[in-house]
N, C-alpha and C positions, 0 to 999 in steps of 0.2 A: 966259272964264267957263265954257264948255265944258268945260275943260281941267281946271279946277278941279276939276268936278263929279267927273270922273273920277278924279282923284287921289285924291279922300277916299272915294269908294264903293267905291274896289279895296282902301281900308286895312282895311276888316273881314274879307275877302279873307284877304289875307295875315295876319292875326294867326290868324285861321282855322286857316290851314294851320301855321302855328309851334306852335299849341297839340297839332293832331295830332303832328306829327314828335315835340316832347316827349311826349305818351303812348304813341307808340311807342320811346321809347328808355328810358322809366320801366318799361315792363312786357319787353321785353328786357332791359334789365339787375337787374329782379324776376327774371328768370326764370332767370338767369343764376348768381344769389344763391341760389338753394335749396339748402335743407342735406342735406350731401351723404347716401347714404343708409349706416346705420349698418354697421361689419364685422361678418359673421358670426362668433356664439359659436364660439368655438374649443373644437371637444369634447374632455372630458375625458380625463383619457391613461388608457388602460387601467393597474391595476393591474399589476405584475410578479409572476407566482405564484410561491410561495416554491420552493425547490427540494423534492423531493418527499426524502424521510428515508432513507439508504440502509439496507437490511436486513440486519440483524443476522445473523454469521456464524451457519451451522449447524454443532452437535458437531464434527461430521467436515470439515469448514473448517478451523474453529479449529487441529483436532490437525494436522491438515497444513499450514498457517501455520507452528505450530511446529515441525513439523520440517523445513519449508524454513529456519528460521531456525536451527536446530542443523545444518545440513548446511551453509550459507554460514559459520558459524563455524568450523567443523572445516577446509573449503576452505580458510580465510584464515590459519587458523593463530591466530586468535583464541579459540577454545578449547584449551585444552589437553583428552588424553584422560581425566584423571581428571574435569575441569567434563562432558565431554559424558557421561561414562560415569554421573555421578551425574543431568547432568539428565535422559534415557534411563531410568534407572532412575524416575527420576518420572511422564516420561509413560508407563512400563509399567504402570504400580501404575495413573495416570488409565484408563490402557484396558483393564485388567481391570476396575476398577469398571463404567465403560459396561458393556461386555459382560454383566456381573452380571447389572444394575441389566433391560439389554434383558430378557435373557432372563427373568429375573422378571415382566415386561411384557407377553409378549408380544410382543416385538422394537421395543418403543417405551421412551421415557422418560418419566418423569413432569415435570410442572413445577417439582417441587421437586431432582428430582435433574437437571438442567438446571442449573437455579443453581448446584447444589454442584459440580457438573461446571464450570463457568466458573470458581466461584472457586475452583477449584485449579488450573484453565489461568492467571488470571489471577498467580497466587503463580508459577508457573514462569515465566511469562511475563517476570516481575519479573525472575527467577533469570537466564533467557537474556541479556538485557538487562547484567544486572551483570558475570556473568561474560565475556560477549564484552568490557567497558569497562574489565578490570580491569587489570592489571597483569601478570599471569600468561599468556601467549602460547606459542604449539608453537612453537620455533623450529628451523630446520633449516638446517644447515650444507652446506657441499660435499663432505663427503665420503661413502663409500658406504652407513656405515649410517644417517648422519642424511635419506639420498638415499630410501634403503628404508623409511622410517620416513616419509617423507612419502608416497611411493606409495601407502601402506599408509592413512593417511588418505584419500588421494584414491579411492581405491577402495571405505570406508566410507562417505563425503558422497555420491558419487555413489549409491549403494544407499540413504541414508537420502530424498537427492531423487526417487530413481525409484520408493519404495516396496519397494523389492526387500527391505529388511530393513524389521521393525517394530523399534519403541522397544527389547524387550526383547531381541533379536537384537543391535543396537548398542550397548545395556548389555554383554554380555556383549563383546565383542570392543571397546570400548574401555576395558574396566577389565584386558582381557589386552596390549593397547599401555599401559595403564598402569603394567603388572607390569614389562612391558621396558624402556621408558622411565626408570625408577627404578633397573632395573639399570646401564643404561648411565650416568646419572647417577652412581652410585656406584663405578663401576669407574674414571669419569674423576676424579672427584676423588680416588682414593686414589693415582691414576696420572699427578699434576698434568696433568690435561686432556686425555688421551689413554686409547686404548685397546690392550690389548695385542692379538699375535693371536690369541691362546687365546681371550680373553673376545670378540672381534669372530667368530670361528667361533663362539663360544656362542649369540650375538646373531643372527648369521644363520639358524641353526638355528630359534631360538625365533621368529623371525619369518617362516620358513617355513610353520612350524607354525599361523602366524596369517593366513598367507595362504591355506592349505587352508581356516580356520574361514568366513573371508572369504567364499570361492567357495561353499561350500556353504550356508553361508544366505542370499544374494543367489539361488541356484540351485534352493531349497529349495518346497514347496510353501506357502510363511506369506509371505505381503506386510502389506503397509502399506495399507489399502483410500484410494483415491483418493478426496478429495470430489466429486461431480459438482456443475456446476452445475444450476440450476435452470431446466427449461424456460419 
């Protein structure tokens, strides 16, 4: 009877402790459940800044642009002496106008004659263009006067790249390889493709005579003014 008593007064007891252990396993695995906490905003990507505009040649740029580009043609044999001779003669005429135009000024240019000054580099520009793509090429052969006749370019290109000669200086001295070129042209084809020795002693001659011109205006006190850059 004793025994009894005791069996049933330890059973509140024991539910007792069964209802703790379950609210400890209800708020442990509450606790365990919580939502997890959110990613941080992923900040925005910077913009990429555009690239900045690059600046527009100045006058004296430009002309020297071009005559690096008339002096690579001449080099390659992609002009002939009568195309450089005439385009030379154009940027002669472009750079006496500047010069004008300066000294009118005050040693500046206007905004309007700026423009006119582009778009007549821009027309030669074309001009360079065409005639290095055309059809018409220096060609030179192996032997001694086509040998001399290329010399004789390579010693022009070089002077028009270094400034040593202006526009009008290579006008002149490539419309005089143009005079000789046309000769030797002519004497070969009257001569099915050869040249005799009279007219190759004419040829050398004349070409002397273009090799003094050469030196002396590469040697001269008139250059080709260098663009500088800009500090």
């Amino acid at each position: 009877m004793k025994f009894t008593w005791m069996k049933w007064s330890a059973l509140p007891v024991a539910v007792l402790m069964a209802g703790s252990v379950a609210m400890a396993q209800d708020q442990s695995s509450s606790g365990s459940q919580q939502p997890a906490p959110a990613p941080a905003a992923t900040p925005a990507a910077t913009p990429t800044p555009a690239p900045a505009e690059k600046p527009k040649p100045t006058i004296a740029q430009r002309k020297e642009n071009q005559q690096d580009r008339i002096a690579q043609g001449v080099k390659s044999g992609q002009l002939t002496a009568g195309e450089t001779g005439n385009l030379e003669t154009k940027e002669a005429a472009i750079n006496g106008e500047t010069k004008a135009d300066r000294a009118a000024n005050g040693g500046k240019l206007t905004g309007a004659e700026k423009k006119q000054i582009n778009g007549q580099q821009n027309q030669v520009s074309k001009q360079i263009y065409k005639d290095k793509h055309n059809a018409n090429t220096q060609h030179y052969g192996n032997n001694k006067v086509d040998q001399r006749r290329e010399n004789q370019q390579d010693r022009i290109a070089q002077g028009v790249k270094s400034g040593q000669l202006t526009a009008g200086e290579t006008a002149k001295l490539e419309n005089q390889q143009k005079g000789i070129n046309q000769q030797v042209a002519a004497d070969r084809k009257a001569n099915g493709g050869t040249l005799t020795a009279s007219e190759k002693k004419q040829v050398n001659k004349e070409q002397n005579g273009a090799s003094k011109n050469i030196y002396h205006k590469k040697h001269n006190a008139k250059t080709q003014p260098q663009a500088q850059p800009k500090p």
